[in-house]
GULO-974863 format. One record per residue (C-alpha): residue in one letter; x, y, z. Coordinates in Angstrom, 3 decimals, always signed. Layout:
<pts>
{code = A c1 = X c2 = Y c3 = Z}
...
</pts>
This chain:
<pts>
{code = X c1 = -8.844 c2 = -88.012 c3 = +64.716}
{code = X c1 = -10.369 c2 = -85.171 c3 = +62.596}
{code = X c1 = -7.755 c2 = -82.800 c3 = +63.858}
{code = X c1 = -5.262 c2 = -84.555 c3 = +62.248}
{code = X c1 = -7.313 c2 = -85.491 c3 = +58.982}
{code = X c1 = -8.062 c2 = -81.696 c3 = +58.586}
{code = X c1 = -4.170 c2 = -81.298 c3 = +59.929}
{code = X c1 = -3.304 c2 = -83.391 c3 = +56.777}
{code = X c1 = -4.899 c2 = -80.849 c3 = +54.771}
{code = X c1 = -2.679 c2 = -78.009 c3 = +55.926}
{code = X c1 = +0.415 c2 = -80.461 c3 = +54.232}
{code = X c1 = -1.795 c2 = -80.664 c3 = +50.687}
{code = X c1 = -1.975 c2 = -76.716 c3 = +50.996}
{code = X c1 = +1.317 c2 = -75.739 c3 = +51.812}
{code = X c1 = +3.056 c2 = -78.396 c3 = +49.405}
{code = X c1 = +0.594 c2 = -77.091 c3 = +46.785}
{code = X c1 = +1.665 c2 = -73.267 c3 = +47.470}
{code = X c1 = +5.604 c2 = -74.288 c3 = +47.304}
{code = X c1 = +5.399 c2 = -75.859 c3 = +44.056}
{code = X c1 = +2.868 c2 = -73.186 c3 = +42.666}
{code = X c1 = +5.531 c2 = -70.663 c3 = +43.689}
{code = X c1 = +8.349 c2 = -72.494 c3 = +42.085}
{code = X c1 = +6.313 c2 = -72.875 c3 = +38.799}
{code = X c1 = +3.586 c2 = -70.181 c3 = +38.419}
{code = X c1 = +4.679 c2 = -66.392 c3 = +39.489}
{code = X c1 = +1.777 c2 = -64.252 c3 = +37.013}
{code = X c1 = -1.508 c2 = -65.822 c3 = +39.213}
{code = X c1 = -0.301 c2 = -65.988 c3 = +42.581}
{code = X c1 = -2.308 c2 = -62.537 c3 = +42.924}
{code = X c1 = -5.537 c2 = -64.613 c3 = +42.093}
{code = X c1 = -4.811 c2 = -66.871 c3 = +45.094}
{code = X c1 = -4.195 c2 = -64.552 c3 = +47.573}
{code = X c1 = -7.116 c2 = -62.231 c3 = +46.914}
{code = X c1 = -9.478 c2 = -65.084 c3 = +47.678}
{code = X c1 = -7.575 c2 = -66.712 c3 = +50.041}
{code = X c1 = -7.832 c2 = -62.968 c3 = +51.926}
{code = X c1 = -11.410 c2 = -63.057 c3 = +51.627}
{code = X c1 = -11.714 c2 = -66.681 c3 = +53.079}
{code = X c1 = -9.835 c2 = -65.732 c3 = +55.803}
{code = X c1 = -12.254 c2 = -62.580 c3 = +56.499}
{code = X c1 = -15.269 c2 = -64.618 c3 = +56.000}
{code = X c1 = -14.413 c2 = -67.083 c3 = +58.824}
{code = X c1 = -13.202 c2 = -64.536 c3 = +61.299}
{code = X c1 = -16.596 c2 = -62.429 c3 = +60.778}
{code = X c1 = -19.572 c2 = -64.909 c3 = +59.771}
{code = X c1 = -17.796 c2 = -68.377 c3 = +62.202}
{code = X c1 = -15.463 c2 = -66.369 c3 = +65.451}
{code = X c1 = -16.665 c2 = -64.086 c3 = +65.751}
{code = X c1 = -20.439 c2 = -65.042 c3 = +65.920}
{code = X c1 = -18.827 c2 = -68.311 c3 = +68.830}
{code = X c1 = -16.889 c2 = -65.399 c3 = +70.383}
{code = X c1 = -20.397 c2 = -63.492 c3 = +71.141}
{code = X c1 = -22.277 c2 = -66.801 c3 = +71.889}
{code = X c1 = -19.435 c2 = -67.779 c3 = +74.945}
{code = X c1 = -18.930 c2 = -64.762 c3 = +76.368}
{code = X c1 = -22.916 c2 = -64.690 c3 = +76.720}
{code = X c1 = -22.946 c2 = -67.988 c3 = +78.028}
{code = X c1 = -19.706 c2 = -67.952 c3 = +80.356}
{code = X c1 = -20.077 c2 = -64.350 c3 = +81.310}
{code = X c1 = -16.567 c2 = -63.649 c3 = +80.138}
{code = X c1 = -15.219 c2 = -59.957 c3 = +79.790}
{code = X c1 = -15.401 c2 = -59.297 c3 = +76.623}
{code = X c1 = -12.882 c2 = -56.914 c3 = +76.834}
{code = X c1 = -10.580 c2 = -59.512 c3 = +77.708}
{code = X c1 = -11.532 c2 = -61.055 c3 = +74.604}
{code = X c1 = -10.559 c2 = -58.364 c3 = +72.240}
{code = X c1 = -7.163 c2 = -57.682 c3 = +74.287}
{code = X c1 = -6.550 c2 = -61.104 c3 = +73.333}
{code = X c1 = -7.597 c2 = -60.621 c3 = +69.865}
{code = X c1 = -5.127 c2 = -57.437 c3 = +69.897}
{code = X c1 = -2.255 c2 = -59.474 c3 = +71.102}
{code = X c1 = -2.808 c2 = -61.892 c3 = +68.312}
{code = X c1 = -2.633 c2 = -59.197 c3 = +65.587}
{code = X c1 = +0.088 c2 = -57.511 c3 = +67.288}
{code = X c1 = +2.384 c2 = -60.579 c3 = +67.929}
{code = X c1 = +1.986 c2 = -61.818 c3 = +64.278}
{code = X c1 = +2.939 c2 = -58.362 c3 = +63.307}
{code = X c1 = +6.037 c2 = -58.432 c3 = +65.181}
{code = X c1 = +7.531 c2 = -61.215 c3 = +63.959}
{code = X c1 = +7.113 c2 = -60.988 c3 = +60.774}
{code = X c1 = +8.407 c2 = -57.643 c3 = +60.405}
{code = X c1 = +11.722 c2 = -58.561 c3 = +62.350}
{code = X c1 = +12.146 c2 = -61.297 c3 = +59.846}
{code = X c1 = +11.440 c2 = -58.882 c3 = +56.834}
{code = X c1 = +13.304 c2 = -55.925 c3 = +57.980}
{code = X c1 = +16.586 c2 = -57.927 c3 = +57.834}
{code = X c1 = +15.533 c2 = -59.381 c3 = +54.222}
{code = X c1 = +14.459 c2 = -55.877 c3 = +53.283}
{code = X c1 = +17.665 c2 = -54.669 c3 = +54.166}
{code = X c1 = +20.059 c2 = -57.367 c3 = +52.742}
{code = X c1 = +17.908 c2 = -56.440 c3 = +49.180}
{code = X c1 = +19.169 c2 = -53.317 c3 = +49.333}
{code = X c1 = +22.939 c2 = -54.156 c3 = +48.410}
{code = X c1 = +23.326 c2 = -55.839 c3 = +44.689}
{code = X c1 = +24.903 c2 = -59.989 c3 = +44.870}
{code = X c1 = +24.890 c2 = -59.451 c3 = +48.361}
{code = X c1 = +22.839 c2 = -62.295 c3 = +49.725}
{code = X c1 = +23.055 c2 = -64.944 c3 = +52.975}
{code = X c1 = +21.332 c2 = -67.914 c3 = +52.374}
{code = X c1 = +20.978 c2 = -68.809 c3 = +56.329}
{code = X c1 = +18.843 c2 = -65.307 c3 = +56.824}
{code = X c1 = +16.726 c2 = -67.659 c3 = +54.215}
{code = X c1 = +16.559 c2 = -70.415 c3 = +56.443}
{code = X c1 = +16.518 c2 = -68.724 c3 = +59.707}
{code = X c1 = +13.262 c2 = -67.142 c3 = +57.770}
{code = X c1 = +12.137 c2 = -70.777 c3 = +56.660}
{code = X c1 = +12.395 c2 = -71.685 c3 = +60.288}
{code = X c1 = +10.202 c2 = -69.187 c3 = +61.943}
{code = X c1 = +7.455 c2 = -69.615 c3 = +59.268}
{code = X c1 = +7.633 c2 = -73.335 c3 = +60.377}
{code = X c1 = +7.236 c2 = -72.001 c3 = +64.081}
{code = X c1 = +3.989 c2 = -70.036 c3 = +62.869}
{code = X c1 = +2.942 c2 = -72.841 c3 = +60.971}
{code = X c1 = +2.689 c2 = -75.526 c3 = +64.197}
{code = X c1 = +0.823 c2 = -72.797 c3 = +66.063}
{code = X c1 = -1.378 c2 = -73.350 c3 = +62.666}
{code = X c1 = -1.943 c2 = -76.476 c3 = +63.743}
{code = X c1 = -2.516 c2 = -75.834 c3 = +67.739}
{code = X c1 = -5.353 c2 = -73.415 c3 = +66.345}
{code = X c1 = -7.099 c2 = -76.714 c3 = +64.678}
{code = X c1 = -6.915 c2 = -78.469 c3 = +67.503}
{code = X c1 = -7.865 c2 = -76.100 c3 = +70.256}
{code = X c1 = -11.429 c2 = -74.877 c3 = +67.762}
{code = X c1 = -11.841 c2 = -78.689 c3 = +67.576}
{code = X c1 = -11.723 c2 = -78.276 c3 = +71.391}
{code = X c1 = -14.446 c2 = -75.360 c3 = +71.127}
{code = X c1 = -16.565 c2 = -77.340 c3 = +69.036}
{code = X c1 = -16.823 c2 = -79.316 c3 = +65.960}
{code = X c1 = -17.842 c2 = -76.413 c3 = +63.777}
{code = X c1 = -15.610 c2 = -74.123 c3 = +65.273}
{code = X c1 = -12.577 c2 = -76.682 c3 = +64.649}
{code = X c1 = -14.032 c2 = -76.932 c3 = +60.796}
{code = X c1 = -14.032 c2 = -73.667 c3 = +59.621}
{code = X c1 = -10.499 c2 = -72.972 c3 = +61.647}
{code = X c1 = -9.360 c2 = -75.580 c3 = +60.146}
{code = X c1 = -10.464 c2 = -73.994 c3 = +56.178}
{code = X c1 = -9.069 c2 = -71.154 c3 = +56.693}
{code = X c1 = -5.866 c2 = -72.667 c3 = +58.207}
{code = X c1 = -5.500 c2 = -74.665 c3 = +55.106}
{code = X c1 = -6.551 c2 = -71.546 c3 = +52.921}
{code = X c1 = -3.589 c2 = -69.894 c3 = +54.644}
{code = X c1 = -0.894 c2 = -72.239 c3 = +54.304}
{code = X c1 = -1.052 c2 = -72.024 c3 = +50.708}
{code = X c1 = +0.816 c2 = -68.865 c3 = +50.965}
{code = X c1 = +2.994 c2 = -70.054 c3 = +54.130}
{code = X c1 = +4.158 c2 = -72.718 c3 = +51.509}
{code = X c1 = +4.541 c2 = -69.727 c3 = +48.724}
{code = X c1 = +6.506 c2 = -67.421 c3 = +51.634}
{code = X c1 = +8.984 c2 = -70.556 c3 = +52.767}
{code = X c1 = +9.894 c2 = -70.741 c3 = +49.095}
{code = X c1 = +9.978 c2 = -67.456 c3 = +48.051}
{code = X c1 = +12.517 c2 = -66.575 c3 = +51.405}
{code = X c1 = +14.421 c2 = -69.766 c3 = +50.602}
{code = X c1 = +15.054 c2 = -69.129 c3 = +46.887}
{code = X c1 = +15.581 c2 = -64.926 c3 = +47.237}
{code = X c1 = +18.767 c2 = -65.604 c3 = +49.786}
{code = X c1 = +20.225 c2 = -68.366 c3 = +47.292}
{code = X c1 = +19.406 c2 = -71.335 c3 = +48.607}
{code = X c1 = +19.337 c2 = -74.233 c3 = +46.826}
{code = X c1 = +16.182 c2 = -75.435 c3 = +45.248}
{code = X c1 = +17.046 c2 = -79.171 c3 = +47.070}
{code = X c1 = +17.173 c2 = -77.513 c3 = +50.817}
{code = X c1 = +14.233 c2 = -75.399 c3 = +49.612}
{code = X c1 = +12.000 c2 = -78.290 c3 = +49.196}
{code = X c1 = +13.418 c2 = -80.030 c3 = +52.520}
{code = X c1 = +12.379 c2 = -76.927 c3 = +54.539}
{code = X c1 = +9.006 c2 = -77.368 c3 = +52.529}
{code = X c1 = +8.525 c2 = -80.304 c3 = +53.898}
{code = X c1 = +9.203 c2 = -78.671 c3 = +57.376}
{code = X c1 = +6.997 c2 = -76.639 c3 = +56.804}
{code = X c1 = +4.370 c2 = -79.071 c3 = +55.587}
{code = X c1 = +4.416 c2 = -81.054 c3 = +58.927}
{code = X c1 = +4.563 c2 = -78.902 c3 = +61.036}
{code = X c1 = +0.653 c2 = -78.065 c3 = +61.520}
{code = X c1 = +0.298 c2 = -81.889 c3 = +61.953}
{code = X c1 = +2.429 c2 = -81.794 c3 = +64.659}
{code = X c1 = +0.709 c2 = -79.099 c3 = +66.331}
{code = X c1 = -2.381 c2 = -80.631 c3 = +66.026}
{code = X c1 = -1.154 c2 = -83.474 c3 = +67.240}
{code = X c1 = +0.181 c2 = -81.927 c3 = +70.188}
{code = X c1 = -3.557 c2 = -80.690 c3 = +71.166}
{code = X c1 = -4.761 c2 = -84.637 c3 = +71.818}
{code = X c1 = -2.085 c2 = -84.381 c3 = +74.997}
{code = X c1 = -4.153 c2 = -81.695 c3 = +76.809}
{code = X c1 = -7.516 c2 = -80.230 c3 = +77.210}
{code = X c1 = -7.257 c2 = -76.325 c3 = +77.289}
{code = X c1 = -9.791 c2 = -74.950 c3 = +80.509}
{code = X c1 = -13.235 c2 = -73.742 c3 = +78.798}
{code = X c1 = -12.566 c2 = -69.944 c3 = +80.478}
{code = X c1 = -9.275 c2 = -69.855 c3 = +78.221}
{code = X c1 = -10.938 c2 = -71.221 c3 = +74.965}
{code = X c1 = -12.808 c2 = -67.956 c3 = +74.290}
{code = X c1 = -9.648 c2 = -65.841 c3 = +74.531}
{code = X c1 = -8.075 c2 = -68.634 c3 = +72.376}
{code = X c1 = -10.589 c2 = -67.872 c3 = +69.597}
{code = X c1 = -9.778 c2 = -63.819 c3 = +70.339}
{code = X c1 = -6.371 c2 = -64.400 c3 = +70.024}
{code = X c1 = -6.554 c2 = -66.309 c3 = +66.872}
{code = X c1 = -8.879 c2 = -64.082 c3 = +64.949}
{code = X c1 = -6.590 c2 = -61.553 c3 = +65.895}
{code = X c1 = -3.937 c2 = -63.739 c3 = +63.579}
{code = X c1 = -6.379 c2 = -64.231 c3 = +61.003}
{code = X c1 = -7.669 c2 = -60.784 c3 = +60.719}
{code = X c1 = -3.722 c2 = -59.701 c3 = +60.626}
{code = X c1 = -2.493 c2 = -62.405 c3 = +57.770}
{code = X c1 = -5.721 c2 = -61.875 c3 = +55.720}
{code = X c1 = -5.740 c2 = -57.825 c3 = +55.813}
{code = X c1 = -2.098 c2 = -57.075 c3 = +56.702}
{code = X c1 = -0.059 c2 = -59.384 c3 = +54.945}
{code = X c1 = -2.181 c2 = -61.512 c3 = +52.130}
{code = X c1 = -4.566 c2 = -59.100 c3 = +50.345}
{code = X c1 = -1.702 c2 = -56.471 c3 = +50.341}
{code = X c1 = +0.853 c2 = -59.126 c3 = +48.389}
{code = X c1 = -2.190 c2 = -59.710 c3 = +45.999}
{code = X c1 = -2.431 c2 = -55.781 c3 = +44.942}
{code = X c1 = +1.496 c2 = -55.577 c3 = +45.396}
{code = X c1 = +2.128 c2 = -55.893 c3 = +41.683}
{code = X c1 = -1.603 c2 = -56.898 c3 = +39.837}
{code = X c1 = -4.210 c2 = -54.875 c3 = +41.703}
{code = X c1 = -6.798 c2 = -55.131 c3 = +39.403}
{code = X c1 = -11.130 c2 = -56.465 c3 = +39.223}
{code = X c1 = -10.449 c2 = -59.197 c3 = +39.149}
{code = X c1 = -8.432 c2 = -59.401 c3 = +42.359}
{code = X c1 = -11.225 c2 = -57.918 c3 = +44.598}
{code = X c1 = -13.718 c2 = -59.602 c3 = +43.232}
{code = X c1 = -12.047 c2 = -63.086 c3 = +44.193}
{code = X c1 = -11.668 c2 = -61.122 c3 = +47.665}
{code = X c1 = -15.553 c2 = -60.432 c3 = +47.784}
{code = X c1 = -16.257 c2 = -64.400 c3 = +46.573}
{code = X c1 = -13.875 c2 = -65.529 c3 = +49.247}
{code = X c1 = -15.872 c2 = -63.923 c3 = +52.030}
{code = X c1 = -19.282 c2 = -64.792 c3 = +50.475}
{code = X c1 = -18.371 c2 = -68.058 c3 = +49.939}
{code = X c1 = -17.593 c2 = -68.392 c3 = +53.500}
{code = X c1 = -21.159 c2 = -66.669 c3 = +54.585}
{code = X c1 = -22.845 c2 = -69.371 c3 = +52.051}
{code = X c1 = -21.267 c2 = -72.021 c3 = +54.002}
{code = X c1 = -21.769 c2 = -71.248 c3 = +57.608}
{code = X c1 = -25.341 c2 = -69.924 c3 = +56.948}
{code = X c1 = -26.779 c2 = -72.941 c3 = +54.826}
{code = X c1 = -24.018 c2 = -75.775 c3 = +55.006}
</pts>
């Protein structure tokens, strides 16, 4: 049942990110510098030292691992840019706007966000700590996911009702997919490519995609230095908590 309780969290964070986004534009920056450096911090101080630990242990290739961790960034990569590149170029022409680009958008953040959820539930799978500290930076994460699915919604015209319904989608759709991890027990051999393949994702939303929206418009101090207390916040609480 932790899965899900941490699961629930993911709902909190995204909700919180939505309605932050509808109501507060001039400190999103802020948010997303430390939620970058959170999302560093677990990948380097909490993966990456269980990657090293298995592979010792189950005499995996580790070069398997870090193909898997390769895919991870890579497949992230690709679909966000094919849903930007079509809301990149519909920006380009003045009042010329389809709201279902916004929801087709909405809709494949809601994808990513139940494979959010699978990611809880298979490190719960690992271990307990391992399931913990994918689980923080999960819910550090979908702050922004909630941020994105409005931001998407709201650029192609939608209306702020079906904004907050796809939300909501949004919202539940971690819980779902850690729901979905209580059917099935993933093989031990696979779990250590599971936790390449998601740092991989992590290292590619926190360094690709985050901390670049946070120095988009505000790069500033103050923005890295919420980036450095992100990842040392994460380092105080694997290494004494």
């Amino acid at each position: 049942m932790i899965p899900i309780l941490l699961a629930l969290g993911t709902f909190v964070s995204t909700g919180l990110g939505g309605l932050f986004c509808i109501r507060e534009k001039n400190r999103l920056h802020l948010v997303m510098g430390f939620t970058a450096g959170v999302l560093l911090g677990v990948v380097s101080f909490d993966i990456f030292p269980e990657i090293i630990q298995q592979v010792k242990e189950g005499g995996t290739d580790p070069t398997a691992v870090m193909i898997a961790l390769v895919v991870g960034f890579l497949l992230f990569h690709i679909v966000e840019k094919v849903i930007v590149i079509h809301h990149a170029h519909e920006s380009d022409y003045a009042d010329h706007f389809h709201p279902q680009v916004g929801v087709l958008s909405a809709l494949a953040l809601a994808a990513h966000s139940f494979m959010d959820g699978l990611g809880i539930g298979l490190g719960f799978q690992v271990s307990n700590a391992v399931g913990i500290f994918v689980a923080v930076a999960v819910i550090a994460h979908d702050f922004t996911d909630g941020m994105n699915t409005v931001a998407l919604m709201l650029a192609h015209k939608n209306t702020l009702r079906r904004t907050r319904w796809f939300l909501l989608l949004d919202a539940v759709a971690p819980i779902l997919g850690a729901l979905s991890t209580l059917l099935y027990r993933m093989p031990d051999r696979w779990l250590v490519l599971y936790l390449g393949f998601f740092a991989g994702f992590l290292l590619y939303i926190g360094a690709s995609d985050i901390l670049p929206q946070a120095h988009s418009k505000h790069s500033s101090w103050k923005t890295m230095a919420l980036t450095v207390a992100g990842v040392v916040f994460i380092f105080v609480v694997t290494r004494f908590i």
